[in-house]
C-alpha positions in Angstrom: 50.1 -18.0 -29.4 47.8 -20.7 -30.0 47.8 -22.8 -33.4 44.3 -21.4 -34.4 46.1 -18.0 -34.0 48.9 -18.7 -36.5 48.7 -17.4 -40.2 49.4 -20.3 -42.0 53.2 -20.5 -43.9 53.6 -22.3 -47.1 57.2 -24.8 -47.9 58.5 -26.6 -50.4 59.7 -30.1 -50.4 62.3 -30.7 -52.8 63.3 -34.3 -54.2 66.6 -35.3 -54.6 65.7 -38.4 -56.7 66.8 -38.1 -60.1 67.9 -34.7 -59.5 70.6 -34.7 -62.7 73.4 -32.3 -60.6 73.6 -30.5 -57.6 73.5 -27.3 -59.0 70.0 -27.8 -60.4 69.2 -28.7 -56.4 71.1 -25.4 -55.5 68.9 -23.4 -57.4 65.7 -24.4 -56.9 66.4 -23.9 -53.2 67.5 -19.9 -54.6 64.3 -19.8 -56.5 62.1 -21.0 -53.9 63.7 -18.1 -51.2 63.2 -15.7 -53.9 59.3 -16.3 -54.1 59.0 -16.2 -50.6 58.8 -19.3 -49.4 58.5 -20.1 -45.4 60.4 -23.1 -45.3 62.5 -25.2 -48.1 62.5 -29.2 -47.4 64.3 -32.2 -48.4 63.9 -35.7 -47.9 66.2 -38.1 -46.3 66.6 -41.5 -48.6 69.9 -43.1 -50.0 67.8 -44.5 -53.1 65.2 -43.0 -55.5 61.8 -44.3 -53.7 59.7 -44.8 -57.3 60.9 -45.0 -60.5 64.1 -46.0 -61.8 66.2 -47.7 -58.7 69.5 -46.9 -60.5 68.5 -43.2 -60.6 70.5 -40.5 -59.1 70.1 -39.5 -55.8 72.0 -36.7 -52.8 72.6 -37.1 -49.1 70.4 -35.5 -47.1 72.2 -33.8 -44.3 74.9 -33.0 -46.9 72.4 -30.8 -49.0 71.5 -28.8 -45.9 74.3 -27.9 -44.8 74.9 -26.5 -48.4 71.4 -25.0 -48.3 72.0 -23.4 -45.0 75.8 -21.7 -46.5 73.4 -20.2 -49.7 70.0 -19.0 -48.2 69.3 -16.2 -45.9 65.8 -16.2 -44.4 64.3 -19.6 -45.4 63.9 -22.6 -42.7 65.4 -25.8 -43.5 64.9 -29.2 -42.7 64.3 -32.8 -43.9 61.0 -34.2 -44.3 62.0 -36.6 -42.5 65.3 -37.9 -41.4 65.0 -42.2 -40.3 65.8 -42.4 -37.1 67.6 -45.8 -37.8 69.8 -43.9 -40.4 72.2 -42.2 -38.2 73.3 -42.5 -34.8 71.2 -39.8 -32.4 74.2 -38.5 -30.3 76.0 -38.0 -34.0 72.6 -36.2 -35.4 72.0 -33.9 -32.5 75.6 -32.8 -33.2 75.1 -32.4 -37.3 71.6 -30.8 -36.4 73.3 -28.5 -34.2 76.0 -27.6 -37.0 73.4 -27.2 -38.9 71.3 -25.1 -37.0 74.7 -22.4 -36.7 75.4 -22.8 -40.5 71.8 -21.1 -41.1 72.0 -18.5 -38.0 69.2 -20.8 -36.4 66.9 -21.8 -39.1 67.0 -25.6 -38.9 63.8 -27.8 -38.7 64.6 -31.2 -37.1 62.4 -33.2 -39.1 62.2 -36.7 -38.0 60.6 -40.4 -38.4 60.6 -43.8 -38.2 61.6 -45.0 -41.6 59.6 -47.5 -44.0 62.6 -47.9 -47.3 63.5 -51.3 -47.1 66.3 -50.8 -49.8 67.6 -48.3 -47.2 68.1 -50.2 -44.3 69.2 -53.4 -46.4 72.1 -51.7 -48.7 73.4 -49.1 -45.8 73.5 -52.6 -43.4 70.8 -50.8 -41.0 68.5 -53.5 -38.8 65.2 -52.9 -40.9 63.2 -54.4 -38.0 59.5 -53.9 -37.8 57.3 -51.0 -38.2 56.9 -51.3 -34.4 60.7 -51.7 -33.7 61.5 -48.7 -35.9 58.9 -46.6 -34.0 60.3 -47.4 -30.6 63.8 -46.6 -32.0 62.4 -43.1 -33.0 61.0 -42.7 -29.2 64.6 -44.0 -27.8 66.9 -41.6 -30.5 64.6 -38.4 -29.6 65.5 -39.0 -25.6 69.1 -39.2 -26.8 69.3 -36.5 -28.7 67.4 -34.4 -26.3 70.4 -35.0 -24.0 72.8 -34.4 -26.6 71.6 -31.5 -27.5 71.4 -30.2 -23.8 75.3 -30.9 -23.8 76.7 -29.7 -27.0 78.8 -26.4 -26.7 77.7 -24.2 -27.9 74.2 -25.3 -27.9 72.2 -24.5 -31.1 71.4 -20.7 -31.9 68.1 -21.2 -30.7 64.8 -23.6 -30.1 65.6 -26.0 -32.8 61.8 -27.1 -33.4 61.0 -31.1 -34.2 58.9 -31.6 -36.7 57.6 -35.6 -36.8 56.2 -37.0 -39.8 53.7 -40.2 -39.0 50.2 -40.5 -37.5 49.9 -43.8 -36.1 47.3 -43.5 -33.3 48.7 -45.2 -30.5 52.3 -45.2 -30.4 53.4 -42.4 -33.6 51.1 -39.9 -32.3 51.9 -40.6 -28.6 55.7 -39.7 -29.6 54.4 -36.3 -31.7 52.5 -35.3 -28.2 55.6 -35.9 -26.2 58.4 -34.0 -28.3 56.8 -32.3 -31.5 56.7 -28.8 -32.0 55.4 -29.5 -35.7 53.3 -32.9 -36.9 53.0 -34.0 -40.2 50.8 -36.7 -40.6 50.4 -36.9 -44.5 46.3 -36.6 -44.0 43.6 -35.1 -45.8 41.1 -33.1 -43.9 38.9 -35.9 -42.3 42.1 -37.2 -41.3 43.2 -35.0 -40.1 40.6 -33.8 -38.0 40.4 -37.2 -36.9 43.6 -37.9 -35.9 44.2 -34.2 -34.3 41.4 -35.7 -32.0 43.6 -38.9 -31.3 46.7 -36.2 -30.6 44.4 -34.1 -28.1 43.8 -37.7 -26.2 47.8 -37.9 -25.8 48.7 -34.3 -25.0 46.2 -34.3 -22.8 48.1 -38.0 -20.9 51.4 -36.2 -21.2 50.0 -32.6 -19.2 50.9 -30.9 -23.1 48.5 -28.7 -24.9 47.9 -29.7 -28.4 47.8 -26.1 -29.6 51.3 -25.8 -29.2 52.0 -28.6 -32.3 51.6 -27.5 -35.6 49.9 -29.7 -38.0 51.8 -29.8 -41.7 49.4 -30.1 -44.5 50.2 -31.4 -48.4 49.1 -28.1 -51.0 45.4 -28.9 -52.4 44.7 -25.7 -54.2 43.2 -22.7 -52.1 39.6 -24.3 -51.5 41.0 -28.0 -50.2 43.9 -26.1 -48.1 41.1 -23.8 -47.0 39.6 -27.1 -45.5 43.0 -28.3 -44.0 43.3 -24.6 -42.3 40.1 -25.2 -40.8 40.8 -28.1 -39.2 44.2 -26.8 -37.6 46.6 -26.9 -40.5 49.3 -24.1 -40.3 52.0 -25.2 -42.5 51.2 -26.0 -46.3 53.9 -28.0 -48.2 54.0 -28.3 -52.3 56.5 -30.7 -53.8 58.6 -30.5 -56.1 60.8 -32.9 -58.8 63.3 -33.4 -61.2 63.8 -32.5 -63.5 62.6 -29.3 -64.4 61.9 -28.4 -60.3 58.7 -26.8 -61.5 57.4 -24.0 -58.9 53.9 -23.2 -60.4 52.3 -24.7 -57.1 54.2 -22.9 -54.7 53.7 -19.9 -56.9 50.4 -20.6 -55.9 50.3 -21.0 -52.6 52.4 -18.1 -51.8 49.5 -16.4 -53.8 47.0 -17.8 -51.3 49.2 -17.4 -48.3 49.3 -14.0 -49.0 45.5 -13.6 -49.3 44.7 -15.5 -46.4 46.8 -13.6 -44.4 45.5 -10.0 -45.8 41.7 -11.6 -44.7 43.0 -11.9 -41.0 44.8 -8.3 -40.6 
C-alpha cells in the first residue's frame, strides 16, 4: 500500500516537563487510548527544554515501558530518542523489551539530538550538528545488527520513525532506514523537502511511498493541506499541567471524517 493510499492516523505527544507526578503521565496516556488515539508519544530529554530548568522531568524509555504494561491497542514510541543518549547495542535490546511489553506496538523513534544541557550534565560528547548526525547513521547500523541478533527478536516489524529534515545528510539517513519521517514542516516544507527525500530514495533503489511523513495538528483545513502533500500521521501535543486533550479531541473528530469521505 502506497502512502497516498493510507487513511491518515492521528497521535499524541505527551511532555514529560513539568509533569507534577507520574500518575498524572499515566493517565493521560489512559485518556488518550480511550478517545482513540493511533499512537501515544513521549519525548526523550533529561531536562525541561523551555521554561523553568529546575522543573520536573521523567525518563523516557522508563515511561514506556510503563506505558506499554497499561495500554492495550495504542502504539508507542518517543519522539525522538538522541542517538548520543544511549548506547545502540543497549537500545536495540530496551526497544526490543519494549516492543514485547506492548505485544508489538513500539515505534522506534529516533534522532540526532540538539539539548546542549543534555549532553553536558549526562557527560555525553555534544559534538557538532554534523557529528551528532553521523552518530545517528553509525547507531542505526548497529542496532540493525542487534536487533537481527536478539533472541527472541521483537514481536514484529518494529517501524523507525526519524525526526529531522536536513537535505543532504538527515534526509539521506530517513531514505535509507525510515519507515516513518517527521520533519517538523509545514506544508511548503514539506512538499519541498518530500521532493529532496524522493532524490535519495531514489540513490538508495527505495521508493519514497513506503515512508510516512508525520505532520504537527493544524486544525482540519491546514492538516487537510499537510494530507495533500503526503502527510499520514497527525500529531497534537500535549503539557502539564492539566494534559489538556481538546486538540486531539479534535483531530480524532477529523480523522474520523476524513476517513468516512474515502470509504
Amino acid at each position: 500500500m502506497s502512502a497516498a493510499d493510507r487513511r491518515p492516523r492521528v497521535g499524541l505527544l505527551v511532555s514529560q516537563q513539568r509533569a507534577p507526578n507520574y500518575q498524572a503521565l499515566r493517565d493521560v496516556a489512559a485518556r488518550a487510548e480511550e478517545l482513540g488515539a493511533d499512537v501515544l508519544f513521549n519525548t526523550d530529554h533529561f531536562f525541561p527544554w523551555s521554561g523553568d530548568p529546575t522543573g520536573a522531568h521523567f525518563e523516557c524509555w522508563s515511561m514506556l515501558a510503563a506505558w506499554a504494561e497499561q495500554t492495550d491497542r495504542v502504539e508507542l514510541g518517543a519522539l525522538v530518542t538522541g542517538a548520543g543518549y544511549r548506547n545502540p547495542d543497549l537500545l536495540a535490546d530496551m526497544a526490543r523489551t519494549v516492543d514485547h511489553i506492548s505485544g508489538g506496538r513500539l515505534i522506534l523513534g529516533l534522532g540526532a539530538g540538539w539539548l546542549e544541557r543534555d549532553y553536558v550534565e549526562y557527560r555525553y560528547e555534544f559534538g557538532t550538528a554534523g557529528s551528532r548526525i553521523d552518530l545517528l547513521a553509525e547507531s542505526l547500523a548497529r542496532i540493525k545488527a542487534r536487533l537481527g541478533r536478539l533472541n527472541p527478536p521483537p514481536v514484529g516489524k518494529l517501524p523507525i520513525l526519524i525526526g529531522g529534515g536536513g537535505e543532504r545528510k538527515m534526509l539521506r539517513i530517513v531514505a535509507e532506514h525510515a519507515d516513518i519521517w517527521h520533519s517538523f514542516s509545514a506544508v511548503a516544507q514539506l512538499r519541498h523537502k518530500s521532493a529532496v527525500l524522493a532524490e535519495h530514495c531514489a540513490a538508495v533503489g527505495r521508493d519514497p511511498a513506503e515512508i510516512v511523513r508525520a505532520a504537527s495538528w493544524s486544525g482540519p483545513e491546514l492538516t487537510d493541506e499537510l494530507v495533500a502533500a503526503g502527510a499520514g500521521l497527525i500529531l497534537c501535543d500535549t503539557s502539564a499541567p492539566d494534559y489538556d486533550l481538546t486538540a486531539l479531541g479534535h483531530a480524532l473528530a477529523w480523522r474520523d471524517r476524513h476517513a468516512a469521505l474515502r470509504v
